[in-house]
N, C-alpha and C positions, 0 to 999 in steps of 0.2 A: 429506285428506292426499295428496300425491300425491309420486310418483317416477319417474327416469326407467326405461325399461325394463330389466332385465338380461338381454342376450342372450348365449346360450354356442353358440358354434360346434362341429360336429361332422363329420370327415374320416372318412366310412367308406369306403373301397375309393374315395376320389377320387368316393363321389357326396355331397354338404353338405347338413346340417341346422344347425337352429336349437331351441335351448330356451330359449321362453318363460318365467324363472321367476313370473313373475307369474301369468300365465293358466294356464300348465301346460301349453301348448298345443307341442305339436313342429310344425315349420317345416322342406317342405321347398325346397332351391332348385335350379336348372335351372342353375347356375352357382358356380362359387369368387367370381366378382368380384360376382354378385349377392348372396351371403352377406355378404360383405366391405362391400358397400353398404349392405345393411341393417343389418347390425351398425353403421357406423358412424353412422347417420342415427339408428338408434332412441337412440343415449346423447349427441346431440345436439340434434334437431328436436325440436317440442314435441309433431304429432302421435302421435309414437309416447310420450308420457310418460301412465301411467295412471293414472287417479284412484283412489284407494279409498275409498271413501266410506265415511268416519268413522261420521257423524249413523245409518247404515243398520245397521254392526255393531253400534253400543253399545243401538239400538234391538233389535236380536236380544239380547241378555245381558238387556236391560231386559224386554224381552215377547217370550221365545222361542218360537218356532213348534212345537219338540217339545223334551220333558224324558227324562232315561232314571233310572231307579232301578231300582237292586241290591239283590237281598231276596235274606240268606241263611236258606235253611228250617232249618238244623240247623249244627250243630260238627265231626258226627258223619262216618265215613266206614268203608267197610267195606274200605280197602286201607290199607298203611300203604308206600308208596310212598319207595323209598330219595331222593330228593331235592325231598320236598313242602316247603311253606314255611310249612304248617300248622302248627308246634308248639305250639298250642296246643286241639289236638282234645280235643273231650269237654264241654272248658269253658266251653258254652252251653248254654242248655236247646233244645230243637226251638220254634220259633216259635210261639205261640197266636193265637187267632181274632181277640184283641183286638190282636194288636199290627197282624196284616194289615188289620183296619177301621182303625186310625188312618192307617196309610197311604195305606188306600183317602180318610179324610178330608182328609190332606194333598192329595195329590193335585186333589180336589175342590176344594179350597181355589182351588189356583193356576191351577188352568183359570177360576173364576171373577176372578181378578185378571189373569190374561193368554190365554187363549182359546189356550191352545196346539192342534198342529194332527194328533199325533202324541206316540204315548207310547210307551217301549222301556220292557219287565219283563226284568229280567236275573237268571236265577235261579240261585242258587250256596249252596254249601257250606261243609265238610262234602263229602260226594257229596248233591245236591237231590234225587235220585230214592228216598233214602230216607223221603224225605218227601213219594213222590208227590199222597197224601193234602192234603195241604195245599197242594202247589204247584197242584191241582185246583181247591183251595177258594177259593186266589188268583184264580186264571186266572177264576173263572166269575165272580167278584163285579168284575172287573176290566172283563171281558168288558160286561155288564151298563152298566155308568157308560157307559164310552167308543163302545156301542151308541147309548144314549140322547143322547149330547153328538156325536157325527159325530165321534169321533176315530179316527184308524188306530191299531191294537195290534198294534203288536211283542213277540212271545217269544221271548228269547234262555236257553238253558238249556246251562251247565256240567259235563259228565256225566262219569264213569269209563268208561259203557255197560254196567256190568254188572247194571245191576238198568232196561234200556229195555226196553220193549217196544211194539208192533205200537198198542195202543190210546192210546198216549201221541200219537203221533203224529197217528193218527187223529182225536183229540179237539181237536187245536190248529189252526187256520189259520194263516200265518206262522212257527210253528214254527222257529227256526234253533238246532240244537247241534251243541256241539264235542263231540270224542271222542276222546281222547291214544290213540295207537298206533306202534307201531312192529316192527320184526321180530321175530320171536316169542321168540329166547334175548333180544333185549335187551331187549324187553319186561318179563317177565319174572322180568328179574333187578334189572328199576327199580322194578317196579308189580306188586308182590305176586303174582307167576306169572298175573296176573289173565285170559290172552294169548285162552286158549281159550274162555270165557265170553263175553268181548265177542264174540269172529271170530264164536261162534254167535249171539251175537242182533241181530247184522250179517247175518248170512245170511237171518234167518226173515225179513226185511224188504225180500227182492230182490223182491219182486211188491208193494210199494206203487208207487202210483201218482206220488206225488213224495215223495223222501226227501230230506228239508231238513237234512241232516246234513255235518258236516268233519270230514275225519277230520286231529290234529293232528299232526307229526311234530317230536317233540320234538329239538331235535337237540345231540350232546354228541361230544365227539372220539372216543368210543366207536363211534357208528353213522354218522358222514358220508359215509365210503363201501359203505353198506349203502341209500341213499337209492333208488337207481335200482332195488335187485333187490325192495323195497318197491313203489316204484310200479308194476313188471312184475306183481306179486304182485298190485296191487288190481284193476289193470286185470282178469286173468285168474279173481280169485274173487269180488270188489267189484262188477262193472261196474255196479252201478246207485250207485255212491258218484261223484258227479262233481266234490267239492273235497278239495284236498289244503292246507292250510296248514303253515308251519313257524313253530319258535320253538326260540330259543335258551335251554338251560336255564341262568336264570339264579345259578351259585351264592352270588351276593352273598346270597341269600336262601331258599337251601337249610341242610338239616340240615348238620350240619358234617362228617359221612362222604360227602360227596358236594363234586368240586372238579373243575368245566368246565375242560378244559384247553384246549380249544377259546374263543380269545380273541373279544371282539365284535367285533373289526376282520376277522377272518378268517369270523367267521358273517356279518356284513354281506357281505363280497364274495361268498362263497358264494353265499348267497341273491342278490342281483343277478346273478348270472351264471349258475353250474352249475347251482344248482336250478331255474331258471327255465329252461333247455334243458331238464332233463329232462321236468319239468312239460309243457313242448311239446309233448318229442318223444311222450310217452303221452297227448296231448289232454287234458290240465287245465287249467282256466281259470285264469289268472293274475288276483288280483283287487288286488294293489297299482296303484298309480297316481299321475301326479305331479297336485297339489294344483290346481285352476282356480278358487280362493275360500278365503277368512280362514276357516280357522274352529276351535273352542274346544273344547277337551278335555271331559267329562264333571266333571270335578273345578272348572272353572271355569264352568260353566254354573249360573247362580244359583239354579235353584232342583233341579237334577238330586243327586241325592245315596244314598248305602248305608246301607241299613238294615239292623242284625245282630240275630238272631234274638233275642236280647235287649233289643230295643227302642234299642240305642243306634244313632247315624247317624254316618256320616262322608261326606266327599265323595266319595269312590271306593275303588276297590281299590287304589288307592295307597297311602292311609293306614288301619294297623294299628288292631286293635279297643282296641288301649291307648291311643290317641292319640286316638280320639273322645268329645269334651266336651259333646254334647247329647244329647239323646234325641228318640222320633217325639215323645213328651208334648207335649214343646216346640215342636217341631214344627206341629205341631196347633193347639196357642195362638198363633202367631206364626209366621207360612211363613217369614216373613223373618228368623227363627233362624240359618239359616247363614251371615248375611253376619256376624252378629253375633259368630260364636263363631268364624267361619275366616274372618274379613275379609281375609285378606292372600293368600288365595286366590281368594275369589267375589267380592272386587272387584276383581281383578288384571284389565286388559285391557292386549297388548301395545301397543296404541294411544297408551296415556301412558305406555309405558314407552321413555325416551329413547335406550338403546338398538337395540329394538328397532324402534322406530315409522318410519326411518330404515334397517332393514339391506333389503339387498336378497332375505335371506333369507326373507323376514317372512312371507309366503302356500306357502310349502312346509316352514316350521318350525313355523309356528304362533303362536311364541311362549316365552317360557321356560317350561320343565314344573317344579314344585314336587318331580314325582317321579322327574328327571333327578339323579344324584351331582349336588353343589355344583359341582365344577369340569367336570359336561358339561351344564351346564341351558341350553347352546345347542346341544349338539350330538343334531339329529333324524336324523342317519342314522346310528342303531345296528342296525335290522334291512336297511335297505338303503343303499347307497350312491348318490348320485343321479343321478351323471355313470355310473360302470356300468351302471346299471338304465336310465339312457334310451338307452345305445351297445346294453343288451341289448334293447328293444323294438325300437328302428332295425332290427336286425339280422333281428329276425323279422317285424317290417313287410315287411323288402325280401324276405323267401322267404313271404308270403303266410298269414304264423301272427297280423294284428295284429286279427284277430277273436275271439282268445282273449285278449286283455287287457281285458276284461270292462266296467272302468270308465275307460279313458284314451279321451282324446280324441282321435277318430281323424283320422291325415291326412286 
């Protein structure tokens, strides 16, 4: 398939760029009329028209190089957090031995049908660390396979932080978790007073050697302008905590005593803009980025899928434990259950979708998301905007900050 380039010109201070959306690549030029030139040659000449090779991504979906799967250990959680989107705690059992071997045989399974190359354990709740025990018992048997077969192993873990410690960290290589925080009255008064508990077992961990942790900053019209004296805050009592991410809380899928007044069009520009100065200005590494390559959500990826502590699976955290129609069982007897039972997801690729195969959108969108509202399942900039966010990296390119943008392609 192939299209011509979309290039979008960009006037900062009278010095010109260019955004690749296809490569992702920013473009800068020594001129207006050389901008002007390039611009008009690349949605003309055929040199600049770029291939995407069809045959390459459906061979990724067909035999993908790495899989990720979601094991929830428990229901269970020991905060009761004014705007969680758990309402249904309690209502599982804690995970048993067998359901983590059937996993471990799916798993087995599909490396022997596709040699993947890389594997993501994404572990959640519930709070997971209530069931350190067994996320142990995962991790070693997990460990063990992906030893014997040369595959790289990701641990990604979901925490509260009140129940981390020093040894968890220690035991994992790769290691990466999240940890919701915020300033300590609004803390607090979202997540069960939980404030001081974590701070302290955030502190007992300033003398590890690398601490693979995020701390998340939830953000609601409550605390937007609390952000900065946050980050002063971690700087000064954190300094061994070096990411900071945000997220808008979503109340489309909160308790019902809890209502973001703070709209998504205004958390998007935010975060393209102010939060990413401030992140700067206190040296946090920015890890958003615009897209250089197709690629497929976790929910579409044929064989990647969630396992809930009761053995039932779905594709992702997108879709809810009442909406999942199979189990690992099945799983196990047939890897290729999931095409079976959510085909209109794990066969979905934008590539025949006549829409999308065609928008110029198509490698910084992705694609349509099943877990976007019906009427935004094309719009991907709800956490950033993408013309902001590349006028905000420009900006700190030209003052010498574009070695904190972690994953973008540098000029």
């Amino acid at each position: 398939m192939c299209m011509n380039v979309p290039i979008f010109l960009f006037n900062i201070n009278n010095d010109f760029f260019g955004f690749n959306k296809i490569s992702g690549e920013i473009i800068q030029f020594d001129s207006e009329l050389e901008a002007k030139e390039f611009y008009n040659s690349s949605v003309t000449n055929e040199q600049h028209t770029i291939l995407i090779n069809t045959d390459n991504f459906k061979e990724d979906i067909e035999n993908p190089k790495a899989i990720a799967i979601t094991i929830e250990l428990n229901n269970s959680c020991n905060l009761n957090c004014t705007y969680c989107y758990q309402v249904d705690k309690d209502s599982r059992d804690e995970i048993t031995e067998r359901t983590i071997d059937m996993v471990l045989t799916y798993v087995s399974k599909v490396y022997r049908e596709c040699a993947y190359e890389s594997l993501m354990l994404r572990f959640i709740g519930g709070e997971p660390l209530l069931s350190t025990d067994k996320l142990l018992l995962c991790y070693e048997k997990f460990k063990l396979f992906c030893f014997a077969n040369q595959i790289q192993l990701y641990v990604h873990v979901d925490t509260n932080g009140t129940c981390l410690t020093s040894d968890l960290i220690r035991t994992i290589p790769n290691l990466d978790m999240v940890i919701c925080l915020t300033e300590k009255s609004d803390h607090d008064l979202m997540r069960s007073g939980s404030y001081d508990v974590i701070l302290r077992n955030l502190l007992s961990l300033e003398h590890e050697d690398f601490l693979p942790i995020t701390i998340r900053y939830n953000v609601s019209h409550l605390n937007l302008g609390s952000f900065e004296s946050f980050l002063q805050f971690i700087r000064k009592c954190l300094p061994h905590v070096s990411r900071i991410a945000t997220a808008r809380i979503d109340d489309s899928h909160c308790k019902h005593s809890f209502i973001n007044q703070l709209s998504k069009y205004s958390y998007a520009r935010w975060n393209s803009t102010t939060a990413i100065d401030l992140l700067v200005k206190y040296g946090f590494e920015i890890n958003h980025c615009t897209r250089s390559s197709l690629m497929k959500c976790q929910g579409y990826s044929k064989y990647s899928c969630k396992i809930y502590s009761d053995g039932k699976v779905s594709v992702c955290d997108a879709m809810y434990h009442d909406e999942a129609t199979v189990d690992i069982e099945a799983l196990v007897n047939n890897i290729n259950s999931l095409e079976l039972y959510y085909d209109k997801i794990k066969r979905y690729s934008p590539l025949n979708d006549v829409e999308c195969s065609c928008c110029s959108n198509l490698v910084q969108c992705g694609g349509k998301r099943f877990c976007r509202d019906w009427d935004e399942v094309c719009n991907y900039q709800q956490e950033y905007i993408e013309s902001e966010f590349v006028k905000t990296y420009i900006y700190h390119y030209m003052h010498g900050n574009a070695r904190l943008f972690v994953n973008m392609r540098q000029l």
